[in-house]
KOLLUMFI-496369 format. One record per residue (C-alpha): residue number from 0; residue in three letters; x, y, z. Coordinates in pm, whole numbers, plus 50000, padded with zeros to 5 digits. Each point is the difference from the previous one (the first is absolute). Layout:
N
ATOM   seq   type      c1      c2      c3
ATOM   NUM    ALA       X       Y       Z
...
//
This chain:
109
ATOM   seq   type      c1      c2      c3
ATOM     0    UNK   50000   50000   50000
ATOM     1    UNK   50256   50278   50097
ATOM     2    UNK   50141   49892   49649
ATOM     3    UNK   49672   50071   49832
ATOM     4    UNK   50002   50350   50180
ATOM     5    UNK   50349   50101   49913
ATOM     6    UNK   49935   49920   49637
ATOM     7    UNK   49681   50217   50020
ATOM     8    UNK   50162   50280   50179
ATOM     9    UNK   50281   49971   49729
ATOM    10    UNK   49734   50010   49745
ATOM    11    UNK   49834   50315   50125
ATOM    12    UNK   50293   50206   50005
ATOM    13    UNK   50101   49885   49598
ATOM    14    UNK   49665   50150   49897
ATOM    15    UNK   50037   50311   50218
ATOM    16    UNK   50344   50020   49863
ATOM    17    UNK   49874   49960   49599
ATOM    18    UNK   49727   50232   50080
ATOM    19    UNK   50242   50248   50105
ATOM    20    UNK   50297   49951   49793
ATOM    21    UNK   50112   49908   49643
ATOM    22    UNK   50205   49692   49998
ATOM    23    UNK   50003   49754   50265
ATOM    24    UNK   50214   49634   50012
ATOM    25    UNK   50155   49766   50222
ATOM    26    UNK   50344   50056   50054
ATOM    27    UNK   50253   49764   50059
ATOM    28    UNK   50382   50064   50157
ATOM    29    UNK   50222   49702   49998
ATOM    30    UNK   49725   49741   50167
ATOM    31    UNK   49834   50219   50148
ATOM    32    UNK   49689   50129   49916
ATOM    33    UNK   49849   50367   50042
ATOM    34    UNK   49606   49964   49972
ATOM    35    UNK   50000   50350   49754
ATOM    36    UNK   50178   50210   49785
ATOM    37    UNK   49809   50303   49957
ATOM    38    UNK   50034   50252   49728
ATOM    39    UNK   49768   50272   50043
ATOM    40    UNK   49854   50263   49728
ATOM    41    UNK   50331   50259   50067
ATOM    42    UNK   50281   49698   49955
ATOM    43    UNK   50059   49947   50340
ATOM    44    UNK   50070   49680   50142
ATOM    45    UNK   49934   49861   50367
ATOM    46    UNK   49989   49705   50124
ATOM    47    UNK   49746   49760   50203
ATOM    48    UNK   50028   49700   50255
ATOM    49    UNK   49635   49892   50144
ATOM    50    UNK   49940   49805   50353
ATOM    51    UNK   49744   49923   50213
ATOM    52    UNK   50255   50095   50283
ATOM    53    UNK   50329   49990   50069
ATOM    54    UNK   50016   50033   50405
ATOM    55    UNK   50186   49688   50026
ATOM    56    UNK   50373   50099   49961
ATOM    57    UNK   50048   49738   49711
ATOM    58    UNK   49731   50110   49812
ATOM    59    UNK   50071   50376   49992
ATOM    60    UNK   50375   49914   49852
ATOM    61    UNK   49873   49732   49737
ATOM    62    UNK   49787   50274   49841
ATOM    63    UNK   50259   50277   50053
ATOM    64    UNK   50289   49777   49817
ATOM    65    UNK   49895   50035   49659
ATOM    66    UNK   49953   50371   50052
ATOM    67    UNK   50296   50036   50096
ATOM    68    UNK   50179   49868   49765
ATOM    69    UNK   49900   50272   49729
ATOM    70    UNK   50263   50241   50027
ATOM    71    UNK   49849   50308   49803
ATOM    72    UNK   49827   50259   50218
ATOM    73    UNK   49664   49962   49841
ATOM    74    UNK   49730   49967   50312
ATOM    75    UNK   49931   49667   50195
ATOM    76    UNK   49677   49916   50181
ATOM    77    UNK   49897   49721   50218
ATOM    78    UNK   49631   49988   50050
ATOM    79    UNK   49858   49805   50265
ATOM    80    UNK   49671   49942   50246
ATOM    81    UNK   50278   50111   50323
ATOM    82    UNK   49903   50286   50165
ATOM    83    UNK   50306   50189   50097
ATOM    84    UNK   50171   50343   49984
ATOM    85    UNK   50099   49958   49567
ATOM    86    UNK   50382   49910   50084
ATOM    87    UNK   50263   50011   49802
ATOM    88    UNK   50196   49741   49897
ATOM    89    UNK   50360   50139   49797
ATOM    90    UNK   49745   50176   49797
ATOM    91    UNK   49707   49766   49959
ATOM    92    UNK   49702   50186   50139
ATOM    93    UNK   49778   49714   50187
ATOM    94    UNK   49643   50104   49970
ATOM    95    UNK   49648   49936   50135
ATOM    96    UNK   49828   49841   49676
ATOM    97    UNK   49667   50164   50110
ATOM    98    UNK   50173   50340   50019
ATOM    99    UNK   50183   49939   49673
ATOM   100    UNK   49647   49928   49831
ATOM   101    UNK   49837   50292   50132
ATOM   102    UNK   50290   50239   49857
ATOM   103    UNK   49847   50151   49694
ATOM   104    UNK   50359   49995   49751
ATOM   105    UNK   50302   49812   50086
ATOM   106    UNK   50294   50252   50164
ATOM   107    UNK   50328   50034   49816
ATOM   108    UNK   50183   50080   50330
//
């Protein structure tokens, strides 16, 4: 089941990202996977992890690693269900999926 929700939860956010942006894919880093590649209608890229949560201490650096390892400065984003303070993680802005939903264009901070 928590499979089933992840998968939806992943699933919401692609459509929220195609509705807002231009191009989006799945990326892929040596063997590790980034969930999307967004391009959005002004050329810039960001990129995507999605997870239920990621308060267990293993979780939170799976879903960081393939973020990462993408060295250009383009912005990162992990969404999740968590409700914390939006931490940083060496630039990878972890945000409240709800939140993230409710913002009306994506940031290009």
């Amino acid at each position: 089941m928590a499979k089933d929700i992840s998968h939806w939860l992943e699933n919401m956010v692609y459509f929220e990202l195609l509705r807002r942006n231009k191009d989006v894919y799945v990326g892929k880093i040596n063997n590790l996977e980034v969930d999307f590649v967004v391009t959005d209608n002004d050329g810039y890229t960001s990129y995507y992890q999605v997870a239920w949560t990621t308060m267990q201490p293993e979780t939170l650096e799976r879903e960081l690693a393939s973020l990462r390892a993408i060295k250009d400065s383009n912005p990162k984003y992990l969404l999740t269900t968590d409700i914390d303070l939006n931490p940083v993680y060496d630039g990878i802005r972890k945000l409240n999926v709800a939140d993230w939903l409710l913002q009306n264009t994506v940031n290009h901070d």
